[in-house]
N, C-alpha and C positions, 0 to 999 in steps of 0.2 A: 514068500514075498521076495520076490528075485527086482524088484521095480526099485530104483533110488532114487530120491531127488537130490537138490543140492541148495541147502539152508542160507540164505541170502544171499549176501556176494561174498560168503567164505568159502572155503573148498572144504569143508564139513558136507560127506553125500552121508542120508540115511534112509530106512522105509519111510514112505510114507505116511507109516500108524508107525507112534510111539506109543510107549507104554508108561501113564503117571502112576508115581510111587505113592502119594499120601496116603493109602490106605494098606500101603508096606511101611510097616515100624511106625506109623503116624499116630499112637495112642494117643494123642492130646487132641486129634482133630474126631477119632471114630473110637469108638468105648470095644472092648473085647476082641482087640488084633492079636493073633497069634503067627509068632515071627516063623514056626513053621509054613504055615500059608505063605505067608508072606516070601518067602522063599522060594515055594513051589510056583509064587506066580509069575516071578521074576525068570525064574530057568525056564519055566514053561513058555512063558514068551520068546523069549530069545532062542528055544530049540526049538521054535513054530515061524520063524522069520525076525522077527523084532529086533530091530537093531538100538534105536532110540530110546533111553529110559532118561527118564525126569524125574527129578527129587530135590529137597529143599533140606536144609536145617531146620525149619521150624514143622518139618512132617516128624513126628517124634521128638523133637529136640537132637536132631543129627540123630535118630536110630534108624531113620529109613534109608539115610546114606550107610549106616553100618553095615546093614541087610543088603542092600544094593552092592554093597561093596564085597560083601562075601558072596552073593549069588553068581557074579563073576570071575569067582575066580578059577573057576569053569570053563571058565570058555575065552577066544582068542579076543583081549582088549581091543588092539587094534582092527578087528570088527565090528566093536559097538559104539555107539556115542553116546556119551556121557552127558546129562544138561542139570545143572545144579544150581540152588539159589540161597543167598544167604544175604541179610541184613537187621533180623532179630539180634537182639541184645538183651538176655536173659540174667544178667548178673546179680541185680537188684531184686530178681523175685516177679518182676514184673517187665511183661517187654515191651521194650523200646528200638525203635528204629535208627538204625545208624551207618550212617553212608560215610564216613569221617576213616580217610586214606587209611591208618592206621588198625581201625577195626576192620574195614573190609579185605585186608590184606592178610590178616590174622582170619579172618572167618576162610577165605579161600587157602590157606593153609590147613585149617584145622577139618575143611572139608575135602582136602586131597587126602588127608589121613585116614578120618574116617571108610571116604572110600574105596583104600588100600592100590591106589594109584599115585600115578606120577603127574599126570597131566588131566585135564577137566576138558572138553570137547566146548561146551560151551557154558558160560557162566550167567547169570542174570542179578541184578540189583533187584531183591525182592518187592522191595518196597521204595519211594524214595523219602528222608526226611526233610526239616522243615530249614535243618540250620545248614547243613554242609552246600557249598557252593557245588555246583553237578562236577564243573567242571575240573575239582579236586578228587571228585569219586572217581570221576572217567579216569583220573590222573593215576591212579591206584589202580585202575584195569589195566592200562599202561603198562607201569612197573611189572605184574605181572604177567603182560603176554612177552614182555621185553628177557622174561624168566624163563619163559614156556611154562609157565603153568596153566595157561589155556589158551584160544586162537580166537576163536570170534566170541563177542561179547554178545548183551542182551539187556535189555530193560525192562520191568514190567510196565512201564508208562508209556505213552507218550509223548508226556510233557519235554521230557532229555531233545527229543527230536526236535520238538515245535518250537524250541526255545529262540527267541528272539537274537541270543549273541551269538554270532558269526563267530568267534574262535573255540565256541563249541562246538557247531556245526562240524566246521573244518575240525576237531579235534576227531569227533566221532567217528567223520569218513576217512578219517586217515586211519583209527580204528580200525575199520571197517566194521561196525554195527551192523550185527547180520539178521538180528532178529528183534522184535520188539513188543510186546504183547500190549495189546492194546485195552485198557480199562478204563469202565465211563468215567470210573471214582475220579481217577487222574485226567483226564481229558479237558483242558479250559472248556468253559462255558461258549463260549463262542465257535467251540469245533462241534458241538450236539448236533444231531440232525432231528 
């Protein structure tokens, strides 16, 4: 795969086929994963072209970042791009969603570790919740890319984009929000077709 694209308006190029991890280290989403496989699929991808790997905290509870994060260290980081998502909050036994500066600034730490890197290529708010104001989360991607801890941001919604306040809008394109995955769940009733 010698073809690159270039992931919104960041200067993040990658293949155009990534490779999703949830079913590397993901025991909680698929029953009988074995992190050898999981391994082999990861290396195998990226010695076949793949530059793009995706993975979350909540694929395993941060194991598929672990696996991810060792299948690289093989090979030259600064060739691959990294896409990771975190906004489970597992502490209680039960998860809960949380966007609130402070947790997401700790999950994006704890997910640079996991993945035995320095920097995160791209990041996503997995989920969003019901209480944190967006524009406090953005405020925490912020803080981080003002760290380098990652470059262009992401959202699993929608909704961030569509939002009616103009100082999030402008917050986001100052951002630069380069990608945004778009789900009905989240999508106002009014955007359906």
């Amino acid at each position: 795969m010698s073809n690159t694209v270039k992931i919104g308006k960041s200067e993040v190029t990658s293949t155009p086929l990534g490779l999703g991890t949830n079913a590397v280290g993901g025991y909680n989403l698929f029953p009988n994963l074995n992190d050898d496989d999981g391994l082999n699929i990861v290396k195998t991808g990226i010695e076949n072209g793949i530059t793009l790997l995706d993975t979350a905290y909540v694929y395993g509870l941060g194991h598929s970042e672990e696996l991810v994060g060792q299948a690289i260290k093989d090979f030259d980081r600064h060739k691959l791009v990294i896409a990771t998502k975190g906004a489970q909050d597992m502490s209680t036994g039960e998860e809960v969603v949380r966007n609130d500066p402070k947790f997401i600034t700790q999950q994006v730490e704890n997910s640079l570790k996991r993945l035995g890197t320095d920097y995160i290529d791209i990041y996503y708010l997995h989920f969003p919740d019901k209480d944190t104001p967006k524009a406090e989360a953005v405020g925490a991607w912020s803080a981080c890319v003002n760290k380098a801890r990652f470059a262009p941001l992401g959202s699993q919604t929608s909704v961030w984009i569509r939002s009616k306040k103009p100082t999030l809008t402008a917050t986001l394109t100052w951002l630069k929000i380069s990608s945004v995955w778009f789900t009905k769940t989240w999508v106002p009733k009014r955007c359906h077709t």
